[in-house]
Residue, then its C-alpha position, 0 to 999 in steps of 0.5 A: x765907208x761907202x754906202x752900198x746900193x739899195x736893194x730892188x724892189x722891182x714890180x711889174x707894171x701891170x700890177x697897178x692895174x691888178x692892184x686897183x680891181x679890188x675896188x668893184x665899187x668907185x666910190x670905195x677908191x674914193x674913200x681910200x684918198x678921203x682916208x688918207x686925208x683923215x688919217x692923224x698924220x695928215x690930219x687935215x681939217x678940209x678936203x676938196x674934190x672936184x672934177x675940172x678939164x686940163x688939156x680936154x682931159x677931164x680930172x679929178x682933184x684931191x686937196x687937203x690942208x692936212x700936214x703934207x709930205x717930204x720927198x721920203x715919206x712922198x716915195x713911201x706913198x707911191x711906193x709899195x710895202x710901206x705903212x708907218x700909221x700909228x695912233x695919234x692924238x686919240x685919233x686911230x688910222x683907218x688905213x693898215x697895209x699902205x696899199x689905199x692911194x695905189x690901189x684907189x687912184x689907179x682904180x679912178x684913172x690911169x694916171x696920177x700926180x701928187x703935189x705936196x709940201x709940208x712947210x720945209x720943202x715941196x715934192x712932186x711925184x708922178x704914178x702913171x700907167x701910160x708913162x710906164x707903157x710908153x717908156x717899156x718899162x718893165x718894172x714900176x719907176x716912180x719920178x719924183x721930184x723935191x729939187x730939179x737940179x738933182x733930179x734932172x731926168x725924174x723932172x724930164x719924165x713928169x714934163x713929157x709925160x704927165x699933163x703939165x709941161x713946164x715947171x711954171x705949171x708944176x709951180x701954179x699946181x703947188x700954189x693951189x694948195x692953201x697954206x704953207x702945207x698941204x697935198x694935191x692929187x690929180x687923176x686923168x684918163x678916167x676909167x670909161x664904159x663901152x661908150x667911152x662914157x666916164x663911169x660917173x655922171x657930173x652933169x645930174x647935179x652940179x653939186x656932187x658926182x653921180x654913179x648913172x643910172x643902170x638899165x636892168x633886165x626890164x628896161x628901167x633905170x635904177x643904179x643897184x649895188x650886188x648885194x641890194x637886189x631886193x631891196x630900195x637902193x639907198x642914196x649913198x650907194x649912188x651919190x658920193x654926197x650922200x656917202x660922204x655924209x655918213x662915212x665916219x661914226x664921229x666926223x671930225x673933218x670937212x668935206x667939201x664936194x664940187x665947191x659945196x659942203x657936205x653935211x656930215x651927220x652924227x648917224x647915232x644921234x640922228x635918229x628918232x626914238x633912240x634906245x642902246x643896247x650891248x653885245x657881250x661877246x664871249x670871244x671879246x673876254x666880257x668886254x661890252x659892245x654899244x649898239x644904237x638903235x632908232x628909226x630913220x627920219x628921213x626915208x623909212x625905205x632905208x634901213x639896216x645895220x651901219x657897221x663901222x670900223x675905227x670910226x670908217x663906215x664898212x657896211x651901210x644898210x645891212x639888213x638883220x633879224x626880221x628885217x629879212x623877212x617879206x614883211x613890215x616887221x623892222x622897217x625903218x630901223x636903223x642900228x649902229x655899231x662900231x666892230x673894232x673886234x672884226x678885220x674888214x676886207x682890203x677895200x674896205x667894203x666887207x668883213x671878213x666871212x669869220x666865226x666872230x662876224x656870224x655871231x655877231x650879225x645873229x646877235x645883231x638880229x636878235x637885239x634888233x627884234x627886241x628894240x622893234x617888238x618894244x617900239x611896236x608894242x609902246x607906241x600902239x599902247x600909247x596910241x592905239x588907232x594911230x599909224x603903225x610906228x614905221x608910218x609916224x613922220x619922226x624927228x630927230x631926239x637930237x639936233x648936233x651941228x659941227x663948229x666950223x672953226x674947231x670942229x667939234x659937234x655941240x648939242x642944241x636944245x630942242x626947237x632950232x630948226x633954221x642955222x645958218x651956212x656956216x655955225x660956229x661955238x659962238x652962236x650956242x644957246x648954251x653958254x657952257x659950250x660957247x667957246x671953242x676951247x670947251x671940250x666936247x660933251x663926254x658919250x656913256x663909253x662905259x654903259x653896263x645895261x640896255x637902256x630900255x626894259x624889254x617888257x614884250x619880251x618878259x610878257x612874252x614869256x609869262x604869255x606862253x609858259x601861261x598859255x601852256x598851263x592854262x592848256x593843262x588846266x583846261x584839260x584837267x577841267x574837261x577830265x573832271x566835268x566828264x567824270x562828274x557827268x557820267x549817269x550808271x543807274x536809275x536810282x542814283x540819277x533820280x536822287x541827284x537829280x534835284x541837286x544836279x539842276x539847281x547847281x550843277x547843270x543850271x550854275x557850276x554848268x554855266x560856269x565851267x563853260x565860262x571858264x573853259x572859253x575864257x581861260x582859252x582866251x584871256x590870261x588870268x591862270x588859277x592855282x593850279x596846285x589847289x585845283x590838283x587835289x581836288x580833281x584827284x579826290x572827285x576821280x576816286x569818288x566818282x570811280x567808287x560810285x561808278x562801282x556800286x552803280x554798276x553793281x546796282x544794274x546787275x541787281x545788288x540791292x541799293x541800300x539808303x544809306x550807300x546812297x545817301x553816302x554816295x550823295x553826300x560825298x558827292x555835295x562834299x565834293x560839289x561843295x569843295x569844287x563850287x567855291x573854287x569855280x565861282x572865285x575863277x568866275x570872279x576874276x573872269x568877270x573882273x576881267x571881262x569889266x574891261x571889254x576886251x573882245x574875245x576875237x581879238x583876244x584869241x588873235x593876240x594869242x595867234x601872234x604870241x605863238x607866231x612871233x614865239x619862234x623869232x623872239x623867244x629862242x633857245x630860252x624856250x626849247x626845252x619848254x617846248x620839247x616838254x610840250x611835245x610830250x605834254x601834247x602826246x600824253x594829252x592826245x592819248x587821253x583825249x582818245x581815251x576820252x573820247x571812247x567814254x564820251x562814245x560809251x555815255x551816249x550808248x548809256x544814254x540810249x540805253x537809259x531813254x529805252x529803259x525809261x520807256x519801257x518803264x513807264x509802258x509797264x508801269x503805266x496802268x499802276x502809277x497814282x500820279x496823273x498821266x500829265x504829271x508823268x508826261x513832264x517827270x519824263x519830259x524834264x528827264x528827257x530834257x536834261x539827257x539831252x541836255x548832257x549829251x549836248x555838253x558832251x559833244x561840245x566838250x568833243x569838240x573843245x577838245x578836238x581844238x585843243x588836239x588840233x592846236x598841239x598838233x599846231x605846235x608840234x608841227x612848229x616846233x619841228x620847223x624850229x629844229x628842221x630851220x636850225x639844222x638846215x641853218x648849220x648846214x648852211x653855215x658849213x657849206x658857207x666855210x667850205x665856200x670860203x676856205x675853196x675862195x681862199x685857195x683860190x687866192x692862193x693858187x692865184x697869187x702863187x702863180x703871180x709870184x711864179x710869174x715874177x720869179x721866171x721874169x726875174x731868172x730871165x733879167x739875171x740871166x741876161x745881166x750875167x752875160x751882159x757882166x761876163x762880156x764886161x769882164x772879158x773886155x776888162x780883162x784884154x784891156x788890162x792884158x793888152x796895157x804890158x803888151x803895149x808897155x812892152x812893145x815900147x820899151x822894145x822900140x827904139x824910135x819911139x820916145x816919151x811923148x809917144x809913150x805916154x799917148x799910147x797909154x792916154x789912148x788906152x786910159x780913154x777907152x777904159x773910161x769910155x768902157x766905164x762911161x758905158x758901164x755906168x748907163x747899164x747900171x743906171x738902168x738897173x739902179x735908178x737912184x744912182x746919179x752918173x753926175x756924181x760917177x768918177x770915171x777915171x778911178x775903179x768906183x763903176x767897177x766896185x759897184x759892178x761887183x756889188x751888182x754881180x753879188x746881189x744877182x748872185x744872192x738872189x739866184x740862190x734864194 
């Protein structure tokens, strides 16, 4: 039954300091002590810190009221490969890999001692970089101390090394944590700058601890964050007040900063104009994900994405969507999300760069968009020459306050502006939540659908897809106007001319020009599939009369009543068409009525395409891909178009000639008065002129309309240019990562090479350390018959003699062993030599053992 020695778990001490460059930022260490308090097998209801001066050392103080700690669960804490958090209580730890309060403290100071006691006992325990350096030691010892009877050197080495040198200090420190339970850290020899400045600033505010403030490359002061070089540094990135107030989603412990307490806030209940909307990620099989949305009350200049995990802040003002873009769009819009799905980075400042997480920020873009587009829209709706809704000064929905006594958040009504310093459940307004015992009020974990309808974003469809056919039906319009215009002989043109002034030219005219410029401008769509039919019908008709016009130049005679079936079938159509282009009147007029500008208009439609591309997406690729061909075809008949129009005004010309030829031949024959004839030809000329003008302002409609498809086609390309250049991008990001990866790798290979040559060194060195030990033994039992002997051969000597001799070699076999077990004692630290029989073989079993294991390890 023996127990056999604990294995060893040897460090270098070095790697303290390693372990702590994780933390870039200093108050990501700080949050690793804040956590450690939180967590649910601490669960401390308040936190100190503070700075204070032991012995012209500046500190800093950690104290909980939290649960405390044994001398087992103490020499886990400063130990490392130990994490034993689990869920407690509804409560989820924040820390995993048992490595925060190493790597946290040791980035803070170079030495650390923590005080604890749990009801039962009370510990100290000493981590301390200048002690490992001053001793040599050439792994990482840790002394820690529950009773100083036992542990006389752990209790020696805290006393030299540490800045308390008696035990009555080491109690004082004790008594400083109130209550029966509790833990204490102290952290001195604070990290410095070149100017042997500490990295914080405690004299700005009394109040809080400060990162000071930087000169940049222009010589101005302002502290700034790596990734926040473009934009306004929030408070929280240098002030640890500010920080510690929206650490956690839901805080559920106090914290009190330099005697002052923090005011934690609800961040999701602490917005204006708060609206919530889900993430349906397929890789999380259907589960919903809540996301708050809502504008910032205190500083529109802060805004961005909160990403929290387990409750723990990860990413604070993360900028997505259209927020990154050199515009106002998105200021002020602060979105909250809790990615319990994503696995943040060892400090707890980043996720991971996985496939999850880039969805997730892209989905996050495009939720925040449609709550901005939304908000915009209704607020400038509501209040049309107010400010823009980023420049509003907001209030909170919500006012929440945490009870100081059990700490739960309770809801206010509106109106309470002034509480007092310290709120507890007594004071609420409302009596169903008067008592502490009163469970919290429930949250909607269970939300299905946004709850906000995303009507910019329906209208912005309905505008394109009716922008697009409004497009289509303009052409059509055009085609038709052109086809009915088009004069081929002298005859038909003076039979038709009548009809063609009264309501044509002087109405239906009017009309149509109505209709093309505001259908370019308004949203109003008519059918289009009762316009089809008609368009196709006046094609034929029109092309048949093109026929037997033609026939008529070249001399066919032109009976009456082809031309009266001609003129009919024209009023059939003009007939058909009138009635359609007066209701298209009608409702252009309706919409007129409500003055809506035509610039403005046309401005608002500038915008829907502009903000298209963002907002639409992959809902509109396919449409706009149909457009690419809908815009080719319609540039070959816009050509085509233009050639005829080019061919009527050759036929105008030509007809003015034949007109005055006309009248120069027939000039001395004609009945009717010269006066009378000079006005039939002046309307003739009149109402030529009159169609060529129409014709070239159709050109140029149609030219805009060429120009605009171009517009979007060239948009489009940008679109599918943007995106393959974003796949490229996202690729060379992974390469980036998996190389980052190797490297790590390759680092921490070369780290454990390290440790293994250290390690084959120490076993060599112990090997030959246990051979002399064994070849000492051996003479000294090979030299006990010799002398036995040599005593029986003697005849002087008697017992007495006899048995000194035999005392004298039992003394050295003790003084061998004595020193044996010193050897060991530095090898095993937990071995008490006060415990050591030295007079029977116990120093020789464990010398064995050891020799085992340095064996068992060398072979692995």
């Amino acid at each position: 039954g023996r127990k056999k020695p604990p294995r060893l778990f040897l460090l270098c001490p070095k790697f303290l300091h390693t372990n702590s460059t994780s933390h870039t930022w200093p108050f990501s260490a700080i949050a690793e002590l804040i956590d450690n308090a939180y967590d649910p097998d601490v669960s401390a209801k308040q936190i100190w810190i503070d700075k204070t001066v032991i012995n012209d050392n500046i500190c800093l103080t950690f104290t909980d009221n939290g649960n405390g700690m044994n001398s087992e669960k103490l020499h886990k804490m400063l130990s490392f490969g130990f994490s034993e958090k689990s869920a407690m209580n509804g409560r989820v730890p924040v820390g995993l890999y048992g490595n925060g309060f190493k790597s946290g403290s040791m980035r803070l100071g170079k030495d650390a001692i923590v005080f604890t006691k749990n009801g039962e006992t009370m510990s100290v325990g000493l981590l301390s970089q200048t002690f490992l350096e001053v001793t040599k030691a050439e792994h990482v010892m840790v002394p820690i101390v529950t009773d100083p009877t036992e542990s006389k050197n752990s209790l020696k080495a805290i006393l030299t090394h540490s800045l308390f040198s008696t035990e009555e200090k080491l109690l004082a420190e004790l008594d400083a944590i109130m209550g029966k339970k509790g833990t204490r850290i102290i952290i001195w020899n604070l990290r410095r700058d070149k100017n042997d400045k500490t990295e914080f600033d405690f004299d700005k505010d009394k109040y809080d601890i400060r990162i000071p403030e930087d000169l940049d490359e222009t010589g101005k002061r302002g502290y700034k964050k790596q990734e926040r070089l473009d934009q306004i540094v929030p408070e929280s990135d240098y002030s640890l007040r500010a920080y510690c107030s929206i650490l956690y989603l839901k805080p559920t412990m106090q914290i009190i900063l330099r005697g002052q307490k923090v005011k934690t806030q609800l961040v999701s209940k602490s917005l204006a104009f708060i609206e919530r909307d889900i993430y349906r990620p397929k890789f999380l099989n259907a589960k919903t994900v809540r996301i708050t949305f809502g504008f910032n009350c205190r500083n529109k200049d802060h805004y961005g994405i909160m990403m929290y995990h387990k409750n723990r802040l990860i990413k604070a003002y993360e900028r997505v969507g259209c927020q990154l873009k050199a515009n106002n769009m998105g200021v002020g819009v602060v979105g909250i999300i809790e990615c319990n799905f994503l696995k943040p980075t060892h400090n707890k400042q980043d996720f991971d760069y996985t496939n999850e997480y880039r969805l997730t920020i892209a989905a996050l873009g495009e939720k925040l968009n449609d709550y901005w587009n939304e908000m915009k829209t209704k607020k400038n709706e509501e209040c049309p020459l107010a400010l823009p809704v980023e420049e509003i000064q907001k209030q909170p929905d919500q006012t929440w306050v945490q009870c100081d006594a059990c700490l739960k958040w309770r809801k206010l009504p509106d109106g309470i502006e002034h509480l007092p310093e310290k709120w507890y459940c007594s004071l609420n307004p409302d009596p169903q939540f008067r008592n502490c015992n009163v469970p919290e009020e429930p949250e909607d974990d269970d939300l299905i659908h946004p709850t906000y309808e995303k009507t910019y974003k329906k209208n912005l469809k309905q505008m394109i897809l009716q922008y697009l056919s409004n497009t289509i039906f303009c052409f059509n319009i055009l085609l038709l106007s052109l086809k009915r215009k088009t004069p081929s002989c002298t005859t038909p043109v003076s039979l038709k001319t009548p009809r063609l002034n009264e309501k044509t030219f002087n109405n239906h005219d009017d009309d149509d020009e109505d209709v093309i410029i505001l259908e370019e401008s308004s949203t109003p769509k008519p059918s289009t599939e009762s316009d089809v039919p008609v368009i196709k019908t006046e094609c034929i008709n029109l092309d048949q009369e093109e026929k037997q016009k033609e026939n008529c130049d070249v001399g066919e005679p032109c009976s009456a009543v082809a031309t009266e079936s001609k003129s009919e079938q024209l009023t059939s159509a003009t007939q058909t068409e009138v009635p359609k282009l007066v209701v298209k009147k009608e409702e252009v007029e309706d919409d007129t009525d409500i003055q809506v500008p035509t610039a403005e208009v046309e401005t608002k439609q500038y915008n829907v395409n502009d903000s298209s591309e963002t907002s639409v997406g992959l809902e509109l690729k396919n449409q706009l891909q149909l457009l690419n061909k809908e815009k080719e075809m319609y540039q070959n008949r816009c050509e085509v178009l233009t050639k005829q129009v080019e061919t009527l005004e050759q036929r105008i010309l030509e007809m003015n000639n034949k007109y005055v030829k006309k009248e120069m031949c027939h000039q001395s024959t004609e009945t009717i008065s010269s006066f009378e004839g000079e006005n039939v030809h002046e309307k003739r000329l009149a109402e030529m002129t009159t169609l060529y003008e129409q014709a070239l302002e159709e050109i140029a409609k149609l030219k805009e309309q060429c120009s605009t498809l171009q517009n979007l086609k060239t948009e489009c390309s940008k679109c599918a240019d943007g995106e393959n250049k974003s796949e490229v991008d996202e690729i060379a990001v992974q390469l980036d990562d998996v190389f980052r990866q190797l490297d790590k790798c390759s680092i921490e290979r070369d780290r454990y090479k390290s440790e293994v040559e250290l390690l084959e060194v120490e076993k060599n060195q112990i090997a030959c350390q246990c051979e002399e030990l064994k070849a000492e033994i051996a003479q000294l039992k090979a030299s006990i018959p010799q002398a036995v002997a040599r005593a029986n051969d003697s005849t002087t000597s008697n017992v007495e003699d006899s048995v000194n001799f035999s005392d004298g070699e039992s003394l050295k076999l003790r003084s061998l062993r004595v020193n044996v077990g010193q050897l060991l004692a530095t090898i095993m630290p937990d071995l008490d030599l006060q415990q050591v029989n030295y007079d029977i073989d116990v120093v020789d079993e464990i010398l064995g053992q050891v020799v085992e294991q340095m064996h068992e390890i060398s072979s692995t």
